[in-house]
C-alpha positions as CSV (number, residue, x, y, z in Angstrom):
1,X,0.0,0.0,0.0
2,X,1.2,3.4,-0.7
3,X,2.3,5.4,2.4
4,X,0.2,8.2,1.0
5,X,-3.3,6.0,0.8
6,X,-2.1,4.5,3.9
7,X,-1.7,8.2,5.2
8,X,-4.9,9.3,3.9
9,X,-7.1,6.7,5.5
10,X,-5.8,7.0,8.9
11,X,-6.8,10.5,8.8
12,X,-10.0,9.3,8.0
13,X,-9.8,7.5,11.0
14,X,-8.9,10.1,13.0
15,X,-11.6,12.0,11.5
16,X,-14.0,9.0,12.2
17,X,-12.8,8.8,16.1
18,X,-13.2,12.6,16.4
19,X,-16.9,12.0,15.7
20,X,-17.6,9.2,17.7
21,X,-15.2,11.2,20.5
22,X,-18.6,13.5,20.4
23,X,-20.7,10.5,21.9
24,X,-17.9,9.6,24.6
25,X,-20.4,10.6,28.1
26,X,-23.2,9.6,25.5
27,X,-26.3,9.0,28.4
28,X,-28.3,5.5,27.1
29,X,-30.9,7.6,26.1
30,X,-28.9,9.2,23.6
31,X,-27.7,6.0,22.1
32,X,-31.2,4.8,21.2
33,X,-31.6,8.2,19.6
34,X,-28.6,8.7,17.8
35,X,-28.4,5.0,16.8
36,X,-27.8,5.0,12.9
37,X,-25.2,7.3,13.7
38,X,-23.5,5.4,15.9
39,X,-23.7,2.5,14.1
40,X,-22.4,3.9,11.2
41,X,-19.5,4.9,12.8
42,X,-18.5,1.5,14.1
43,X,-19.0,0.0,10.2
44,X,-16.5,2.8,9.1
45,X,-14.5,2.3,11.6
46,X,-14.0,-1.0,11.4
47,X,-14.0,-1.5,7.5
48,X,-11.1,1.1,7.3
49,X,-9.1,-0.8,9.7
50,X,-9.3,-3.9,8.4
51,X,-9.0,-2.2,4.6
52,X,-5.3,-1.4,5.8
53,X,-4.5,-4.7,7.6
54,X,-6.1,-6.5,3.9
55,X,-3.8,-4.5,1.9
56,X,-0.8,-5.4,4.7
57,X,-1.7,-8.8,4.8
58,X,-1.5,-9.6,0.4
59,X,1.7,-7.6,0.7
60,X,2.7,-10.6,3.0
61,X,0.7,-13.2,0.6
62,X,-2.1,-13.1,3.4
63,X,-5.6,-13.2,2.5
64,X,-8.0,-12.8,5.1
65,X,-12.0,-13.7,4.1
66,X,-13.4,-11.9,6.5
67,X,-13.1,-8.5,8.8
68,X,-12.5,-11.1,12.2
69,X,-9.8,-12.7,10.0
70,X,-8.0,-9.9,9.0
71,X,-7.5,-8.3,12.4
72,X,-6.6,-12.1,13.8
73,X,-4.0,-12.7,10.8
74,X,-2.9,-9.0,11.9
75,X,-2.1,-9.8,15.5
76,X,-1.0,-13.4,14.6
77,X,1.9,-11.8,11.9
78,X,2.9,-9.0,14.4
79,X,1.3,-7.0,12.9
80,X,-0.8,-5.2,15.6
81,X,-0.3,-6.6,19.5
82,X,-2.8,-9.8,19.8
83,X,-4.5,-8.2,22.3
84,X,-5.5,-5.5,20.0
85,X,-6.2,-7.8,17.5
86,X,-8.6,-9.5,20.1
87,X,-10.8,-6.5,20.8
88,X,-11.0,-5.7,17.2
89,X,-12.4,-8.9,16.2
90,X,-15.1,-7.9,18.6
91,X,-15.7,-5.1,16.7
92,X,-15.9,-6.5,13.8
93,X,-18.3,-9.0,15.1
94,X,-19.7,-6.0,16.0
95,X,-20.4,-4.2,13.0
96,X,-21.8,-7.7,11.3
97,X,-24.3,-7.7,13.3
98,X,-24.9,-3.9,12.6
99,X,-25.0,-4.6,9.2
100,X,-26.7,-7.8,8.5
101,X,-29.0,-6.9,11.4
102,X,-28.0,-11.2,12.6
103,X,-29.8,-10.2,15.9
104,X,-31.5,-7.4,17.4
105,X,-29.3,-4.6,17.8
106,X,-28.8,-4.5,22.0
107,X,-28.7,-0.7,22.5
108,X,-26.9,-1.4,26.3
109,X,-23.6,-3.2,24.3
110,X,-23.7,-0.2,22.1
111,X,-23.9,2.1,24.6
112,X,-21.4,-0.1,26.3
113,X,-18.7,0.0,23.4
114,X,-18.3,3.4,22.6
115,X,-15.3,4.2,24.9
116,X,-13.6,0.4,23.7
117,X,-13.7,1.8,20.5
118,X,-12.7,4.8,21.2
119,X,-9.7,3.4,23.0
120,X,-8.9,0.5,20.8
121,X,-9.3,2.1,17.2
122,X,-7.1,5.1,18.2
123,X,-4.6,2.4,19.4
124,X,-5.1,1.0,16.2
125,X,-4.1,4.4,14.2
126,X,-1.2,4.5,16.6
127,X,0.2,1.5,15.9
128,X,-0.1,2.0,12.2
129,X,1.7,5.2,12.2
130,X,4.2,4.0,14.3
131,X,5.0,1.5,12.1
132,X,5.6,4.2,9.7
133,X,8.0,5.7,11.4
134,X,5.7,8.7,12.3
């Protein structure tokens, strides 16, 4: 991956992370109401990381078939610390269920996840740019 695409979408992170940042003392109330946008957030959030670990991993000759996979192939390279790795395949489970609506969306885990994600994603961006050398 370019350093310049890989640039560009951790900015987009950051951008990402500044907007869910706004939700942070988010009351459960507020959750139900601002749902969609919440929800969005964690898609993005979780399809841009796992766009950079895809494009890491084939540079590697790694393909990952799924969003779970590619953070789990990320920790289990080196890639990001398996910890990390961990927490983001939560995510990721996460966001499927988001997205193919696989149960009913639980408003309390949502409301519950906002600061992991906070914490974990920005660790994520970290990480990345660190390996960068920036």
């Amino acid at each position: 991956m370019a350093v310049e695409v890989l640039l560009r979408k951790l900015m987009y992170m950051r951008q990402l992370l500044r907007d869910l940042e706004l939700f942070r003392q988010a009351s459960f109330s507020e959750v139900v109401a601002e749902h969609y946008k919440l929800e969005r957030l964690f898609e993005l959030l979780v399809v841009a990381a796992s766009d950079i670990l895809n494009h890491l991993l084939a540079e590697q000759g790694v393909v990952a078939d799924s969003y779970r996979a590619a953070f789990r192939q990320a920790g289990e390279q080196g890639m990001i610390p398996m910890e990390l790795a961990e927490r983001l395949q939560d995510a990721a489970g996460m966001r499927n269920v988001l997205v193919h609506l696989y149960d009913e969306i639980d408003y309390t885990i949502l409301h519950a996840s906002i600061v992991p994600a906070l914490t974990d994603f920005a660790q994520f961006v970290q990480v990345m740019e660190s390996q960068m050398g920036g």
